[in-house]
C-alpha positions in Angstrom: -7.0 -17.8 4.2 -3.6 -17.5 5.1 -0.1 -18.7 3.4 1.5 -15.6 1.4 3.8 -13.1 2.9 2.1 -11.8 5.7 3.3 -12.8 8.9 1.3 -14.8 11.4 0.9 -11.1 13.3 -0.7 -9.5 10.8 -2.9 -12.0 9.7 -4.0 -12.0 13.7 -4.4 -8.4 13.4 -6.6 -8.8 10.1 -8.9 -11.3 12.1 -8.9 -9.3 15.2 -10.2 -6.5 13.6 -12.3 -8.0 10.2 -16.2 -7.2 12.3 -14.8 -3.4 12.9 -17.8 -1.1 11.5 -17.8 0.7 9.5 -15.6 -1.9 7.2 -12.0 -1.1 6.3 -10.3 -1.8 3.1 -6.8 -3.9 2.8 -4.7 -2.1 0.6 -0.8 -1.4 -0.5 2.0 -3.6 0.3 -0.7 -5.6 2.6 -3.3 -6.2 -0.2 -0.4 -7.2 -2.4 1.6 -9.7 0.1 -1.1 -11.7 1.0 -3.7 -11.9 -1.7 -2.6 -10.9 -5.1 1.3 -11.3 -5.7 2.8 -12.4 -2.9 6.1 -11.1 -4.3 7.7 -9.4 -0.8 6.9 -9.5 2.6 5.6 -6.4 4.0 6.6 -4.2 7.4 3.1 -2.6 7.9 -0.8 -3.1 7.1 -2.6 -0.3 5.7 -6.5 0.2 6.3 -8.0 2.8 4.3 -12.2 4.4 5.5 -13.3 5.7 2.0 -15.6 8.9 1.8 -14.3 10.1 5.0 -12.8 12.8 6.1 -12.0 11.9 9.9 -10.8 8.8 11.1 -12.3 9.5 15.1 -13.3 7.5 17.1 -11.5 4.8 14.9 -8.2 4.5 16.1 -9.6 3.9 19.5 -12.0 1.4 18.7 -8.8 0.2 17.3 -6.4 -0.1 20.0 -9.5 -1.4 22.6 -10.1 -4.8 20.2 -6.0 -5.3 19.9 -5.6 -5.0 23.6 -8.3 -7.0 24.1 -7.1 -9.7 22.1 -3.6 -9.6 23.9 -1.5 -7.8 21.8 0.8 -4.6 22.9 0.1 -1.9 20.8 1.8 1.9 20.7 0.5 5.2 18.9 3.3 6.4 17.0 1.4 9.4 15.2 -1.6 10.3 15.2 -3.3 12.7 12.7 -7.1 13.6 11.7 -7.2 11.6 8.8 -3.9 9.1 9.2 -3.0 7.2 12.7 0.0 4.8 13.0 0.2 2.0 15.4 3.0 -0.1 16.3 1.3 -3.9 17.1 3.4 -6.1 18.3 3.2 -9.8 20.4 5.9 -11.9 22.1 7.5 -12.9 18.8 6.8 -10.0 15.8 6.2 -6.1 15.7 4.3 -4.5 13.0 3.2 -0.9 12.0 -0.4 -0.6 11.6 -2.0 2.3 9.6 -5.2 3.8 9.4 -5.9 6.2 6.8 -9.4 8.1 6.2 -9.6 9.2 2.7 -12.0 11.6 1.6 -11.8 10.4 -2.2 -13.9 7.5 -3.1 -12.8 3.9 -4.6 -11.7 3.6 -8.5 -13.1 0.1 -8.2 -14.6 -2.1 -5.9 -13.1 -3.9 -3.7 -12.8 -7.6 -3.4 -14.1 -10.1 -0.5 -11.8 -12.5 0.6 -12.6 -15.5 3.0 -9.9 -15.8 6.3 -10.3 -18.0 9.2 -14.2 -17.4 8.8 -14.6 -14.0 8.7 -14.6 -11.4 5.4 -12.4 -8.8 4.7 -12.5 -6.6 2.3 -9.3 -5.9 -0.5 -8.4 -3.2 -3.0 -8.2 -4.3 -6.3 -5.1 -4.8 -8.1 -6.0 -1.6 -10.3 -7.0 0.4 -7.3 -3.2 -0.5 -5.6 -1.6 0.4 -8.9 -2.9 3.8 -8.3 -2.5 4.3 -5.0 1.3 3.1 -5.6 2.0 5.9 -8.5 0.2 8.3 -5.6 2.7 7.3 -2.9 6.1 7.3 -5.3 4.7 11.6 -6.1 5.0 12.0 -2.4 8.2 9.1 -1.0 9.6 7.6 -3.7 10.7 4.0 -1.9 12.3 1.0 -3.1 9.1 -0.8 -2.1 6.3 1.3 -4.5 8.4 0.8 -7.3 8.9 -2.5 -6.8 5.0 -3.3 -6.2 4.5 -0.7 -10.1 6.5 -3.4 -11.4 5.2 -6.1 -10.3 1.5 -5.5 -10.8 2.9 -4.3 -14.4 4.1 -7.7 -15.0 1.1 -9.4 -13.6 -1.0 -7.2 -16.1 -2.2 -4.2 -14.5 -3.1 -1.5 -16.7 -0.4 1.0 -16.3 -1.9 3.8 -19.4 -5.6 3.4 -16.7 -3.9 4.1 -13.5 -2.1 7.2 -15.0 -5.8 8.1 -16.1 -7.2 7.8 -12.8 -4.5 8.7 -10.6 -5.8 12.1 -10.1 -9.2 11.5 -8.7 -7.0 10.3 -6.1 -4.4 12.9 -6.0 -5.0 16.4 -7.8 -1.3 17.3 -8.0 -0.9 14.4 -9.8 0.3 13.7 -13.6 2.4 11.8 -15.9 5.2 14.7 -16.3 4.9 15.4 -12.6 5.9 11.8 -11.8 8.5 11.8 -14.3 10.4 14.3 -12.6 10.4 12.8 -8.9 11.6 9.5 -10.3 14.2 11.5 -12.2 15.5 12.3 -9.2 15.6 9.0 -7.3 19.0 6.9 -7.0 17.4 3.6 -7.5 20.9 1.6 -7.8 22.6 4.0 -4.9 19.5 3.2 -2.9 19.4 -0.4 -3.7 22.9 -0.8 -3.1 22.9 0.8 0.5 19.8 -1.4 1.5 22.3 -5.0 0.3 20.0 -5.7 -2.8 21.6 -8.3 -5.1 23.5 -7.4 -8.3 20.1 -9.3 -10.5 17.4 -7.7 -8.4 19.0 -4.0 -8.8 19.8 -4.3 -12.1 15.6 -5.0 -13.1 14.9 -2.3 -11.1 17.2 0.0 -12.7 16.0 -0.9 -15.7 12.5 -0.4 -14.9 12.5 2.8 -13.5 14.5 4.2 -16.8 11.4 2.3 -19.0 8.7 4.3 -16.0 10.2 7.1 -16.6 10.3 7.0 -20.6 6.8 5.7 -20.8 5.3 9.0 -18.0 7.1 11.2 -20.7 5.6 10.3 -23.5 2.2 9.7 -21.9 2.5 13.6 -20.6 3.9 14.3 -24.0 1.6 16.4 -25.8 -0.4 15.2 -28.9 
């Protein structure tokens, strides 16, 4: 498989590392870029371990099969359950992140052929959660963009805010509400050279996201 918006790097690093066991599951912008939507390029990969709590000896088995394979690569935190890598060859860079979470799947993930070897995907669903997850805790440009986007391609939003706290028990409608409240989308936008068009839906969409996590932690 290949085409998308991953870059040739990070397909390479998907192959290098596809055998790794115990298997690893493409998620987030990744997932997103290069099998589902294809929408935006990404700057990192994330590879989530489910019912873990410890991602060790991972990250070394990690760096040894990327070194191996020729590529330069660079701890840049490092963390019981979350490790970030910088990957990078004589033409790209990217950040590489391995994540252990203790919380099991929503869904089952997807097997997608590349190049001859399997990797497995998160499911649309299962990103659209993990997305509402990450704008509670960063609120980027880059979440809310993806929200939208698997929005419009049909993923169900009312679900995700029903199952977003098995992944995240701080989490609700209200609570999510109140952290968007507070983000500048258009200042934001603006500052990072977004168009006039491509501000302007996301403007609008974050006022309809916020609406819609009121009234869904309204109560009845």
């Amino acid at each position: 498989m290949s085409g998308g918006k991953l870059s040739p790097l990070q397909w390479r690093i998907l192959r290098i590392l596809a055998p790794l066991q115990p298997r690893w599951v493409l998620t987030g912008g990744g997932a997103l870029a290069g099998v589902y939507l294809k929408h935006r390029p990404t700057r990192d990969l994330d590879l989530f371990w489910r019912g873990r709590d410890q991602l060790d000896p991972l990250p070394r088995e990690v760096d040894a099969r990327l070194r191996a394979a020729g590529l330069t690569v660079e701890t840049l935190q490092s963390g019981v359950t979350f490790h970030r890598f910088r990957v990078s060859d004589n033409a790209d860079a990217c950040a590489l992140d391995l994540v252990a979470e203790h919380a099991p799947s929503i869904e089952a993930p997807i097997t997608v052929q590349m190049d001859h070897v399997e990797i497995l995907v998160d499911s649309r669903q299962e990103v659209l959660v993990n997305k509402l997850c990450a704008l509670l805790g960063r609120c980027e440009l880059r979440d809310l963009q993806d929200v939208k986007a698997l929005i419009d391609a049909g993923s169900s939003l009312d679900r995700a805010l029903a199952e977003a706290p098995r992944k995240d028990g701080g989490f609700s409608p209200l609570t999510l509400a109140w952290v968007l409240e507070q983000f500048q989308v258009r200042v934001v936008a603006q500052a990072l050279g977004w168009g006039v068009e491509e501000t302007d839906e996301l403007v609008h969409f974050h006022a309809w996201l916020i609406e819609r996590l009121t009234a869904a932690g309204a109560p009845e």
